[in-house]
FILO-559362 format. One line per field, with one value per atom (N, C-alpha, C): residue number from 1; residue in one letter; atom name; x, y, z. Coordinates in steps of 0.05 Angstrom, whole numbers, plus 5000, padded with zeros to 4 digits. Example, Ala and Ser with C-alpha at 12.3 -4.5 7.8 and 13.67 -1.06 7.14 Angstrom:
<nodes>
num [1; 1; 1; 2; 2; 2]
residuo [a; a; a; s; s; s]
atomo [N; CA; C; N; CA; C]
east [5264; 5246; 5264; 5257; 5273; 5258]
north [4886; 4910; 4934; 4955; 4979; 5001]
up [5156; 5156; 5156; 5142; 5143; 5157]
</nodes>
This chain:
<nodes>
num [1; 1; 1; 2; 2; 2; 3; 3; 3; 4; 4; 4; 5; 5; 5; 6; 6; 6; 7; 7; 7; 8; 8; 8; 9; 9; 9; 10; 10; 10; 11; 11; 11; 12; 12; 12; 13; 13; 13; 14; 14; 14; 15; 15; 15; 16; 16; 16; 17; 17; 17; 18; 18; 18; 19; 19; 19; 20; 20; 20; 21; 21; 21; 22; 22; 22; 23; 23; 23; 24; 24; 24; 25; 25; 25; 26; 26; 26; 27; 27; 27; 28; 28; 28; 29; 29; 29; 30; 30; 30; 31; 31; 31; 32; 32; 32; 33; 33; 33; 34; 34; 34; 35; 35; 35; 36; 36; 36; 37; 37; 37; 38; 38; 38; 39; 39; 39; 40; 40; 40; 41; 41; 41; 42; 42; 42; 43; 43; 43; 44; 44; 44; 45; 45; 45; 46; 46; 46; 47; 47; 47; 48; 48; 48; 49; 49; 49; 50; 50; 50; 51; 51; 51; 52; 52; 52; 53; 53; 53; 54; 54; 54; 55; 55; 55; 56; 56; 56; 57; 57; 57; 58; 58; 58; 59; 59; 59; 60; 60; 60; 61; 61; 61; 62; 62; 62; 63; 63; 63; 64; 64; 64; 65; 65; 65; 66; 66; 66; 67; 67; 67; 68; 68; 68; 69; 69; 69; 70; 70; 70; 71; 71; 71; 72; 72; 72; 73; 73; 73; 74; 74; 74; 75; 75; 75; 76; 76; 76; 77; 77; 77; 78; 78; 78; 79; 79; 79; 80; 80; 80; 81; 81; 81; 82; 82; 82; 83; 83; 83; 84; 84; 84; 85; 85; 85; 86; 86; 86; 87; 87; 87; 88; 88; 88; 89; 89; 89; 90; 90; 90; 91; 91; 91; 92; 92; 92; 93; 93; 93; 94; 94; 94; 95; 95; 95; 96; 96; 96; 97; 97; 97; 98; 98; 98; 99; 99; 99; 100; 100; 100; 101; 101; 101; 102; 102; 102; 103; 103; 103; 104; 104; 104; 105; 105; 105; 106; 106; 106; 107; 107; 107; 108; 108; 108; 109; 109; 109; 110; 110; 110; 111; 111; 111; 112; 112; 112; 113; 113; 113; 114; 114; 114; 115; 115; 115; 116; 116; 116; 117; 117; 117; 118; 118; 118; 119; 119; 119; 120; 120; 120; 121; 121; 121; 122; 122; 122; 123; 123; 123; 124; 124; 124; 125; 125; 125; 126; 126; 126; 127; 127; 127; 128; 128; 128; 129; 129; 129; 130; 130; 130; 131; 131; 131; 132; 132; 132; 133; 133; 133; 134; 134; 134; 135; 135; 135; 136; 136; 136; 137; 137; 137; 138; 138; 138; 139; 139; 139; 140; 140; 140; 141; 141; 141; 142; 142; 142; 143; 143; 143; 144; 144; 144; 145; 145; 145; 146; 146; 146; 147; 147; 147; 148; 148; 148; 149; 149; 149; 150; 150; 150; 151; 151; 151; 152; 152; 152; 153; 153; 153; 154; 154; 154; 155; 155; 155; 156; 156; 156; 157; 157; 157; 158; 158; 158; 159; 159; 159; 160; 160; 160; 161; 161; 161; 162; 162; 162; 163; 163; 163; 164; 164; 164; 165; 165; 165; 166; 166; 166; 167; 167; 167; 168; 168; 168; 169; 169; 169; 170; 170; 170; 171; 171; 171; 172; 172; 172; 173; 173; 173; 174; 174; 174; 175; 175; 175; 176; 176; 176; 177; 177; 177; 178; 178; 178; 179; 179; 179; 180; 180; 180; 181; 181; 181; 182; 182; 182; 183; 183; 183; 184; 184; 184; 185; 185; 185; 186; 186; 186; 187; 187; 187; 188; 188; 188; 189; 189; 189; 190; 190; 190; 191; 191; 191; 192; 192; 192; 193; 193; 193; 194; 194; 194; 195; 195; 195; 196; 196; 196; 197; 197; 197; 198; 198; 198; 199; 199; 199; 200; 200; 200; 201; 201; 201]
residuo [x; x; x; x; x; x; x; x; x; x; x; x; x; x; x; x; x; x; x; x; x; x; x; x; x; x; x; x; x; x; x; x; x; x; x; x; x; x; x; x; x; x; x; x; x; x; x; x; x; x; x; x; x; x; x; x; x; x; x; x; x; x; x; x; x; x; x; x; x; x; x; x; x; x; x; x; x; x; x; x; x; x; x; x; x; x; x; x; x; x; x; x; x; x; x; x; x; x; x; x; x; x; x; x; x; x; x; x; x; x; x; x; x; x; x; x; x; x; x; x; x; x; x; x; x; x; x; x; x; x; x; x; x; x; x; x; x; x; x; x; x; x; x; x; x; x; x; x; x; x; x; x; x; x; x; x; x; x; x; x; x; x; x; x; x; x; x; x; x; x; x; x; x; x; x; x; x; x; x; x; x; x; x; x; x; x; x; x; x; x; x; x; x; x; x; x; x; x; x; x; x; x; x; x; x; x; x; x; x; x; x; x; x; x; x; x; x; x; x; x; x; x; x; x; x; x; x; x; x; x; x; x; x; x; x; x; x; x; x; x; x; x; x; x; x; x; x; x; x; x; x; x; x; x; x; x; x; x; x; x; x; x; x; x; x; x; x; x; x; x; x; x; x; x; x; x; x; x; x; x; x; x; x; x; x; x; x; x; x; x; x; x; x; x; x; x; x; x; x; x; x; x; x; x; x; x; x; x; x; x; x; x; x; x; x; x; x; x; x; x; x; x; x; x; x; x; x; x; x; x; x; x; x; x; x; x; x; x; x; x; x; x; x; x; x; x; x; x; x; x; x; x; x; x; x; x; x; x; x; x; x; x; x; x; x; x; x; x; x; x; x; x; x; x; x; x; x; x; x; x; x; x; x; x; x; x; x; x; x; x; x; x; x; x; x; x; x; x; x; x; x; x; x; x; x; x; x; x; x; x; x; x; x; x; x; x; x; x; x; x; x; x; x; x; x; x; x; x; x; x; x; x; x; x; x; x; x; x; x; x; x; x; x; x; x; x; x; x; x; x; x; x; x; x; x; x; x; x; x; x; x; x; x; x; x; x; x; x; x; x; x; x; x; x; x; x; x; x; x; x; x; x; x; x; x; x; x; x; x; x; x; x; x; x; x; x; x; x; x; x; x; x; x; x; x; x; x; x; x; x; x; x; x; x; x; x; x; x; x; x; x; x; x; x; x; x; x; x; x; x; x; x; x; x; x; x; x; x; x; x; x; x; x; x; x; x; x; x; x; x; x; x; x; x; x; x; x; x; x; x; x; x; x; x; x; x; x; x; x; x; x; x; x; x; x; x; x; x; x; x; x; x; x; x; x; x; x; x; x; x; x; x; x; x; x; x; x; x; x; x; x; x; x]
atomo [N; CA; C; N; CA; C; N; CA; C; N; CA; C; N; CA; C; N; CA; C; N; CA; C; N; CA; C; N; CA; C; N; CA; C; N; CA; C; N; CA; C; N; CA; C; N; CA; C; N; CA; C; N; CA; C; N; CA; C; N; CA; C; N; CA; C; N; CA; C; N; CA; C; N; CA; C; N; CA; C; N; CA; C; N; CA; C; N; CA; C; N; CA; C; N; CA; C; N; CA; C; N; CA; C; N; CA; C; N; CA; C; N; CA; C; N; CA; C; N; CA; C; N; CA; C; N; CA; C; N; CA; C; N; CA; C; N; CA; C; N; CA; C; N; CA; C; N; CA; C; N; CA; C; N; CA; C; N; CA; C; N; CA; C; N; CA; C; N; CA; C; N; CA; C; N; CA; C; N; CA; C; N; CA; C; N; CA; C; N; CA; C; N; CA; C; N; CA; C; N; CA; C; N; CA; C; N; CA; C; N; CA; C; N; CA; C; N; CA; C; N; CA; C; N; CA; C; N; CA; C; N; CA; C; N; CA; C; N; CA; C; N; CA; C; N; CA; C; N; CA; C; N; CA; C; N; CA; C; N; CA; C; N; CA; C; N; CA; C; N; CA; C; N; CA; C; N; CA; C; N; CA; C; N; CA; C; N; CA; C; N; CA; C; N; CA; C; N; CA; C; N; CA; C; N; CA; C; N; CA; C; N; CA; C; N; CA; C; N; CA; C; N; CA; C; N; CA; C; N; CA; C; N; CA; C; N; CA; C; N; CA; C; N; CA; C; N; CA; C; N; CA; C; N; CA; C; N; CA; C; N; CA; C; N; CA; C; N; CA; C; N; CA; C; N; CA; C; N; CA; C; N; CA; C; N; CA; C; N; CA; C; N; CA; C; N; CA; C; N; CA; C; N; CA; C; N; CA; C; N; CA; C; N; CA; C; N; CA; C; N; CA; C; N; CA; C; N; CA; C; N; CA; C; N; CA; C; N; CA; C; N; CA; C; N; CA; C; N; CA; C; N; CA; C; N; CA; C; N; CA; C; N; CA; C; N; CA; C; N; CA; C; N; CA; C; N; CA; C; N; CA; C; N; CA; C; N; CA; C; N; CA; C; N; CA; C; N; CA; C; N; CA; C; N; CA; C; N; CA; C; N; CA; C; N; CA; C; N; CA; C; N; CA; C; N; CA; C; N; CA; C; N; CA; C; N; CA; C; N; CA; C; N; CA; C; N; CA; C; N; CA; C; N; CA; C; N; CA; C; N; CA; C; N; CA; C; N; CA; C; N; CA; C; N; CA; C; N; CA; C; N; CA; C; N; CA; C; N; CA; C; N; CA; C; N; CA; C; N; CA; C; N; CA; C; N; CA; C; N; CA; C; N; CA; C; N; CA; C; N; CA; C; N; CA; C; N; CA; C; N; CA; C; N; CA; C; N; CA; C; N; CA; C; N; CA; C; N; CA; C; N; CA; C; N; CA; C; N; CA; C; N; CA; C; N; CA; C; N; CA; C; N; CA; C; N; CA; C; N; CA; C; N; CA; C; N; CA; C; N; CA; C; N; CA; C; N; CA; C; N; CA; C]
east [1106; 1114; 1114; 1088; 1090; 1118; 1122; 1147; 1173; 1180; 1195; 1198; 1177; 1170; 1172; 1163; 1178; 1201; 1218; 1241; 1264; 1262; 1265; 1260; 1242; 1232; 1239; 1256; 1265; 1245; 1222; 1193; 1204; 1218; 1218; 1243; 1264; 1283; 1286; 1295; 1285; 1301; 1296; 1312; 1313; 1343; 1341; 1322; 1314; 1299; 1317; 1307; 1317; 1311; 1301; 1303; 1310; 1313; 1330; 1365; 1374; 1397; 1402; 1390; 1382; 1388; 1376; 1370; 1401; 1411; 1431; 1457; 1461; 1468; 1473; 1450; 1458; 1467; 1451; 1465; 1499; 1505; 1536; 1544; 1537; 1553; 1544; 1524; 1509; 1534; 1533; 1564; 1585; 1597; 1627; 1626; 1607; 1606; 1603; 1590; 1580; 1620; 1632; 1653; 1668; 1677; 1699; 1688; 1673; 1674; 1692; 1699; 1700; 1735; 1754; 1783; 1789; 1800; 1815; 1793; 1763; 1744; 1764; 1753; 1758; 1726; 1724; 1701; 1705; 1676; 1670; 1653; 1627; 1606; 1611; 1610; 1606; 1647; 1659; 1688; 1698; 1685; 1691; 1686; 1663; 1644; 1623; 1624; 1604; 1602; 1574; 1571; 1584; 1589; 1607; 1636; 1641; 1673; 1665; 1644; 1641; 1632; 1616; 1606; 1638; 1658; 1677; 1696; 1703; 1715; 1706; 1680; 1666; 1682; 1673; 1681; 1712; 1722; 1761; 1770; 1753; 1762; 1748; 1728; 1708; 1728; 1748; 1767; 1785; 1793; 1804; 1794; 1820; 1811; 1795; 1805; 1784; 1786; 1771; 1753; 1741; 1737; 1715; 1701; 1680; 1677; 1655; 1661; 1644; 1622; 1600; 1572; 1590; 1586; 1593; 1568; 1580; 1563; 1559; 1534; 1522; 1502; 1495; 1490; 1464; 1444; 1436; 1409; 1414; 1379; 1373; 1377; 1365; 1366; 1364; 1366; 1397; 1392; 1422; 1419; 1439; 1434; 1472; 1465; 1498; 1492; 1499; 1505; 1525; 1508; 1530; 1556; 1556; 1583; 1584; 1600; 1603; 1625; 1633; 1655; 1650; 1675; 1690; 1717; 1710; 1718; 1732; 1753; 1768; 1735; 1724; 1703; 1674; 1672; 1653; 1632; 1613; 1606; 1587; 1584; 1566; 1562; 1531; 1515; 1508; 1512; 1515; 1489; 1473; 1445; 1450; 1456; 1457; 1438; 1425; 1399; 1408; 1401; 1404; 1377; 1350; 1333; 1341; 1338; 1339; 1319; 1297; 1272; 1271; 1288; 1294; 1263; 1261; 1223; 1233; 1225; 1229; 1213; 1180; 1155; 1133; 1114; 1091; 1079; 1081; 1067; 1086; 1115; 1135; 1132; 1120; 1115; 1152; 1154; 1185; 1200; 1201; 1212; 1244; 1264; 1285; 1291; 1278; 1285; 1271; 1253; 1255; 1276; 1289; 1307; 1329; 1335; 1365; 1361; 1328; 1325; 1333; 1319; 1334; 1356; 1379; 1401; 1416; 1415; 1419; 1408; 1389; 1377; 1397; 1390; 1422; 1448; 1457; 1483; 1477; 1456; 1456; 1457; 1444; 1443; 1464; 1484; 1502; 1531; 1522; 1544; 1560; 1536; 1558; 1535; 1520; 1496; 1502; 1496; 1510; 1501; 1522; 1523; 1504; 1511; 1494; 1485; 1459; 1458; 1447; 1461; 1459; 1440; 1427; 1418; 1425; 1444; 1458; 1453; 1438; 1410; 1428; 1419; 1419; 1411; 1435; 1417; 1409; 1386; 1375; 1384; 1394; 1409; 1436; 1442; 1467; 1468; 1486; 1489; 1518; 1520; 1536; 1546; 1574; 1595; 1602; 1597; 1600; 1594; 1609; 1591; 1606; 1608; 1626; 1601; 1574; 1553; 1541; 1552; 1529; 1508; 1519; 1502; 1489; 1467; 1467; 1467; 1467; 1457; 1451; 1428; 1413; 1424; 1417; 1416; 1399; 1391; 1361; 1369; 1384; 1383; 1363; 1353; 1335; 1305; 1310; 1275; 1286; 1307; 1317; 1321; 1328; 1321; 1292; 1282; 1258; 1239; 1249; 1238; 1250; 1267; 1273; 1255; 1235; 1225; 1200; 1193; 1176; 1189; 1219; 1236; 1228; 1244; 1251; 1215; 1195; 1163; 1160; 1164; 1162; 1185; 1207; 1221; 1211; 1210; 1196; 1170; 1156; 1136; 1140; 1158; 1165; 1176; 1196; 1203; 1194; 1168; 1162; 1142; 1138; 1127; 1135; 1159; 1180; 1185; 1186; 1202; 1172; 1152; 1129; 1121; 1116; 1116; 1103; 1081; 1062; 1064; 1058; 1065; 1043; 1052; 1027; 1018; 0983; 0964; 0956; 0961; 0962; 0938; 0929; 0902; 0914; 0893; 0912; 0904; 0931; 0916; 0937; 0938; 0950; 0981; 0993; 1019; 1029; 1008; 1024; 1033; 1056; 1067; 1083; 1079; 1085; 1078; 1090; 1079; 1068; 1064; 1052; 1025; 1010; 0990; 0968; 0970; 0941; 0950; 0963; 0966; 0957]
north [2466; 2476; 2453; 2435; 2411; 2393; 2392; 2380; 2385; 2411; 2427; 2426; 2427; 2436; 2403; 2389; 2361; 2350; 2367; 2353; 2367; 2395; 2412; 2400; 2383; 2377; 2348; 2333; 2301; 2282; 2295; 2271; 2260; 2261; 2261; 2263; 2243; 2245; 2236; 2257; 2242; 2230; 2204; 2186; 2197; 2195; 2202; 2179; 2188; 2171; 2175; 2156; 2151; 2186; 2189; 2220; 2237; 2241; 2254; 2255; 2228; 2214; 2228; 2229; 2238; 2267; 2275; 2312; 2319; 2308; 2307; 2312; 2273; 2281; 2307; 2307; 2329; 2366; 2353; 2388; 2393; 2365; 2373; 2368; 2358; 2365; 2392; 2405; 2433; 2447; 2448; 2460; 2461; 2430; 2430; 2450; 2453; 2467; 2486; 2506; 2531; 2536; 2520; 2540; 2539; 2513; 2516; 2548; 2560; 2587; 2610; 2600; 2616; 2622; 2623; 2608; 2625; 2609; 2605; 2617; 2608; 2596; 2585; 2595; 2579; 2567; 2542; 2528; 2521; 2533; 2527; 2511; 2516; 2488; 2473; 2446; 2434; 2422; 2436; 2425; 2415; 2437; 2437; 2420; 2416; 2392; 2413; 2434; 2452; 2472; 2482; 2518; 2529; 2527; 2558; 2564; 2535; 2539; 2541; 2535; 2544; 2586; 2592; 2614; 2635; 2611; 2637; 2643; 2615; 2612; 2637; 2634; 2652; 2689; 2687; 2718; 2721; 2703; 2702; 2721; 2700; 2701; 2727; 2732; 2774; 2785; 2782; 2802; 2812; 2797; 2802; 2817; 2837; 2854; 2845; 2824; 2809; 2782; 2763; 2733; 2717; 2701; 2680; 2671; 2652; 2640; 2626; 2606; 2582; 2567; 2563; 2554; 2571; 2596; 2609; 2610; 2610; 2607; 2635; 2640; 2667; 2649; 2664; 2653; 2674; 2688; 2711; 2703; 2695; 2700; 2670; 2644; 2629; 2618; 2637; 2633; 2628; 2606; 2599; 2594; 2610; 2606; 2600; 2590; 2570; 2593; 2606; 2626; 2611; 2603; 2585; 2608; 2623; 2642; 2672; 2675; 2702; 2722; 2738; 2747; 2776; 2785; 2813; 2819; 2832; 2843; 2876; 2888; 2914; 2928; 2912; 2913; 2903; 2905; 2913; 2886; 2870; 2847; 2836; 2813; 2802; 2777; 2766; 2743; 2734; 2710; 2691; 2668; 2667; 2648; 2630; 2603; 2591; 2563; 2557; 2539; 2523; 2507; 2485; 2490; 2503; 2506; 2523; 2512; 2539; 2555; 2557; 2572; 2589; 2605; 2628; 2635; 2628; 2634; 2660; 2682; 2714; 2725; 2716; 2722; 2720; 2736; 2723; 2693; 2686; 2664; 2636; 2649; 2624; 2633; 2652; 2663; 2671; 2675; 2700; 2674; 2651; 2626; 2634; 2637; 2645; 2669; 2698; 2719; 2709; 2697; 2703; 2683; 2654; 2649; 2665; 2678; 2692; 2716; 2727; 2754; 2746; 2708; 2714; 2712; 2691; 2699; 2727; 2744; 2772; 2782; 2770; 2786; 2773; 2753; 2740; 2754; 2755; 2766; 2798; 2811; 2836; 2843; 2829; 2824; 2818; 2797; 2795; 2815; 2834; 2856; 2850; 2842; 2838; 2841; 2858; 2862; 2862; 2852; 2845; 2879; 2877; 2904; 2896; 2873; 2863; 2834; 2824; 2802; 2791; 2770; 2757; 2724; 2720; 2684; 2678; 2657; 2644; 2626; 2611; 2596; 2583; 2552; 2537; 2552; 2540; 2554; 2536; 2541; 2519; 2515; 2540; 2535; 2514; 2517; 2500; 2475; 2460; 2442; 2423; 2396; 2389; 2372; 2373; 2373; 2404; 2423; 2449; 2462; 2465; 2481; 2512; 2524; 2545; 2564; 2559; 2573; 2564; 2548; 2530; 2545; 2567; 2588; 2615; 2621; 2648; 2663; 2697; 2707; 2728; 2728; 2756; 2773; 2803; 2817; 2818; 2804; 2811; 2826; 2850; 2856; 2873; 2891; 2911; 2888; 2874; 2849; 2843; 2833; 2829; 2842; 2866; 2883; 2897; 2892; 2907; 2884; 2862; 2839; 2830; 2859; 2855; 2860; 2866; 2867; 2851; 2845; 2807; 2792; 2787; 2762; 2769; 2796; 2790; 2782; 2792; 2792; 2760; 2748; 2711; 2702; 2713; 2688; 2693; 2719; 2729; 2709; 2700; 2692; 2660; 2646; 2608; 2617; 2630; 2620; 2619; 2644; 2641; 2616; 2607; 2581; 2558; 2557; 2535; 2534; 2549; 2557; 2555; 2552; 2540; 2510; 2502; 2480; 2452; 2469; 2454; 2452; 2429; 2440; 2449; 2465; 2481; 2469; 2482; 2469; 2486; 2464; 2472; 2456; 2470; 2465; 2446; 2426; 2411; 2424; 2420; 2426; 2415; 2423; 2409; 2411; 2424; 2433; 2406; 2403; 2372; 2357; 2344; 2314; 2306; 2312; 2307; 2290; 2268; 2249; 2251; 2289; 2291; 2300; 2308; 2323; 2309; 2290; 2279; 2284; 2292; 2297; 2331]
up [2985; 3011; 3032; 3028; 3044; 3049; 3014; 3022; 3034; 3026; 3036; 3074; 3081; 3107; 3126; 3112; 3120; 3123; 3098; 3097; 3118; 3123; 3139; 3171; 3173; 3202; 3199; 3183; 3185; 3183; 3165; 3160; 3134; 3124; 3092; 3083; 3067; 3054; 3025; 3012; 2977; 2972; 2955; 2932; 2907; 2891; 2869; 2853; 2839; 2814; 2786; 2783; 2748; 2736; 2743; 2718; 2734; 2771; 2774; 2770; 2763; 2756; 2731; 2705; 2683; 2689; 2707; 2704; 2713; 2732; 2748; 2727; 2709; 2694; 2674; 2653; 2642; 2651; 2673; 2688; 2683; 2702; 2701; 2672; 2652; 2624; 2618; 2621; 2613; 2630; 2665; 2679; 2658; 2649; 2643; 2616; 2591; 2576; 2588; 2594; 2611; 2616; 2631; 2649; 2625; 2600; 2592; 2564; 2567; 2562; 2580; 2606; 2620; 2629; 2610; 2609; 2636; 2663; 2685; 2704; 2704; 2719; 2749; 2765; 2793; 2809; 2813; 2821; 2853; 2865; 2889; 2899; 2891; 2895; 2922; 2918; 2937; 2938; 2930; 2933; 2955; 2980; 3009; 3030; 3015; 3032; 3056; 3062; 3078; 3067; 3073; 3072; 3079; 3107; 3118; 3104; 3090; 3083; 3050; 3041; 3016; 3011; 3028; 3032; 3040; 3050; 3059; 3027; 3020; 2991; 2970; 2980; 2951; 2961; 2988; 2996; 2989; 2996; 2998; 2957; 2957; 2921; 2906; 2918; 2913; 2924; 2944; 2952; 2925; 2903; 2884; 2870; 2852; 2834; 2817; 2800; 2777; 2783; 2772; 2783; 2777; 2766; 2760; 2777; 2782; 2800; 2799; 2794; 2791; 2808; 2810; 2836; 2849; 2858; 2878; 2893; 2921; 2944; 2962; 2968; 2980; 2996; 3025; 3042; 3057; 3060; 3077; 3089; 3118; 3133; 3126; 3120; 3111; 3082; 3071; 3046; 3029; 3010; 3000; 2972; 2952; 2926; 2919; 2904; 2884; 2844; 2852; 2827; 2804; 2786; 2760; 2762; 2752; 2743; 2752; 2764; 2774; 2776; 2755; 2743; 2751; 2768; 2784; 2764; 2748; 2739; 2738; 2755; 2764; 2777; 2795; 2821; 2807; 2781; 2768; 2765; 2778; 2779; 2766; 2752; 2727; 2740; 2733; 2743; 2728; 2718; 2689; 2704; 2692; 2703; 2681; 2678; 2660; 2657; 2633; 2632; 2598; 2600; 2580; 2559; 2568; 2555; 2525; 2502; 2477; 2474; 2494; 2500; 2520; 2524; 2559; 2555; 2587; 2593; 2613; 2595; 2604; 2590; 2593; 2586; 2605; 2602; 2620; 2612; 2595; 2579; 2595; 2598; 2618; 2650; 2659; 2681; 2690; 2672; 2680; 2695; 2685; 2700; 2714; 2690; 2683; 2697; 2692; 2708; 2732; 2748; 2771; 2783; 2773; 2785; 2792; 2767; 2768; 2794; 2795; 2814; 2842; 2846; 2866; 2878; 2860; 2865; 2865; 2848; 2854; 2881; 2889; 2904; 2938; 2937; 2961; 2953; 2925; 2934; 2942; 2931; 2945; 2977; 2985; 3014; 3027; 3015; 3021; 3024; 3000; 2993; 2968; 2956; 2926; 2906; 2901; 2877; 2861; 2841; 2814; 2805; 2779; 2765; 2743; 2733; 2709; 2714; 2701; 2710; 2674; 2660; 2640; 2645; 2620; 2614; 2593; 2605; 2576; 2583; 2548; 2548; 2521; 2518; 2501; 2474; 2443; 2422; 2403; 2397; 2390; 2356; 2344; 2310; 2320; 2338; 2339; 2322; 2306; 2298; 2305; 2323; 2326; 2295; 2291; 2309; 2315; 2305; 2312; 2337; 2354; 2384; 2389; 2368; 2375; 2374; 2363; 2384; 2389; 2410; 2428; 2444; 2448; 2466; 2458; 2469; 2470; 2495; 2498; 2518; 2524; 2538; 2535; 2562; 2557; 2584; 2598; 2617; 2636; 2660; 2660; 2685; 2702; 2680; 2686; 2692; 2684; 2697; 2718; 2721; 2749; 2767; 2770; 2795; 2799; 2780; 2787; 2811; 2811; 2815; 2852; 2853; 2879; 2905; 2907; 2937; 2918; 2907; 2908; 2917; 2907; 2923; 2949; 2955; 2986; 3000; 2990; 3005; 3003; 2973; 2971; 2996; 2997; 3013; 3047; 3050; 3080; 3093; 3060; 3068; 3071; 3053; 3052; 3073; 3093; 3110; 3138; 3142; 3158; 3158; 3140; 3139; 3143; 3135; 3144; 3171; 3182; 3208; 3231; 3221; 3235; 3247; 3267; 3281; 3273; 3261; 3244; 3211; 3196; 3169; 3159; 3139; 3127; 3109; 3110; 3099; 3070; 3050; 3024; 3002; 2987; 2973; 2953; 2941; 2924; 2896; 2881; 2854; 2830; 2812; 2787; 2793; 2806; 2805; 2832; 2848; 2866; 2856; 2864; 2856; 2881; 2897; 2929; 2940; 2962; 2972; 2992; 3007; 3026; 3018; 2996; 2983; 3001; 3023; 3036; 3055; 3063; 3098; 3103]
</nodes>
């Protein structure tokens, strides 16, 4: 949160590092696989160069009967989530959470890693007016054998973990932001989970 709350207030701007370069990397090859499942995908992301014109793209293109839609952008109260895939289908709407891991952490033992990302994207587009109908994780498979990738993937249904998981989001983000949005930064205990350069201040 320290860092967060710094960077927010102009104390603090990050450098990529060599393994964020790395992570970076493989994301977008994990993306370009991920869409070319998705035949006549339309991508929004950062195309635009701003939110407001990415956030309107996403709505322009939900106006359609059916859709793809690629890092689609949802916007509500502060909060901003980039949804890998989001397919409207004759109204009917699906939320594709997509992860490179062949291990989907949708356990207590992963602390629900996976479903609580995806909850809270669902949970922004609900807010926004577009709640997903279903929400999927399509997750790396780990039988895969290259040169073969015709199951490169799997994917499960998590939707019913994911809405149940709706008013924690909304109570967790109620609570980072009124923290953010505080004058002072907040004061946080240190413990194994720091790797922050503010953990002494």
């Amino acid at each position: 949160m320290k860092r967060l709350w710094n960077e927010k207030h102009g104390n603090w701007h990050a450098e990529l590092s060599a393994t964020d370069e790395k992570n970076a990397f493989e994301g977008n090859r994990l993306n370009c696989a991920v869409q070319s499942l998705f035949s006549g995908g339309i991508m929004v992301g950062w195309e635009y160069g701003e939110v407001d014109k990415a956030v309107s793209k996403t709505k322009e293109y939900l106006e359609l009967d059916s859709v793809i839609i690629f890092e689609a952008f949802f916007v509500h109260e502060g909060l901003l989530c980039l949804a890998d895939v989001v397919i409207k289908d004759k109204g009917r709407i699906t939320l594709i959470e997509a992860k490179s891991s062949n291990n989907p952490k949708v356990s207590q033992r992963d602390d629900f890693e996976h479903i609580q990302d995806a909850a809270f994207q669902a949970y922004v587009m609900k807010q926004c007016g577009y709640k997903p109908d279903e929400v999927k994780l399509l997750h790396a498979n780990g039988e895969c054998i290259w040169p073969n990738h015709d199951n490169l993937f799997k994917i499960l249904d998590i939707s019913e973990d994911v809405f149940l998981r709706f008013d924690e989001v909304e109570l967790v983000s109620n609570r980072l932001l009124n923290d953010l949005n505080k004058s002072r930064c907040p004061q946080q205990k240190i413990g194994k989970f720091c790797k922050c350069v503010f953990w002494r201040s």
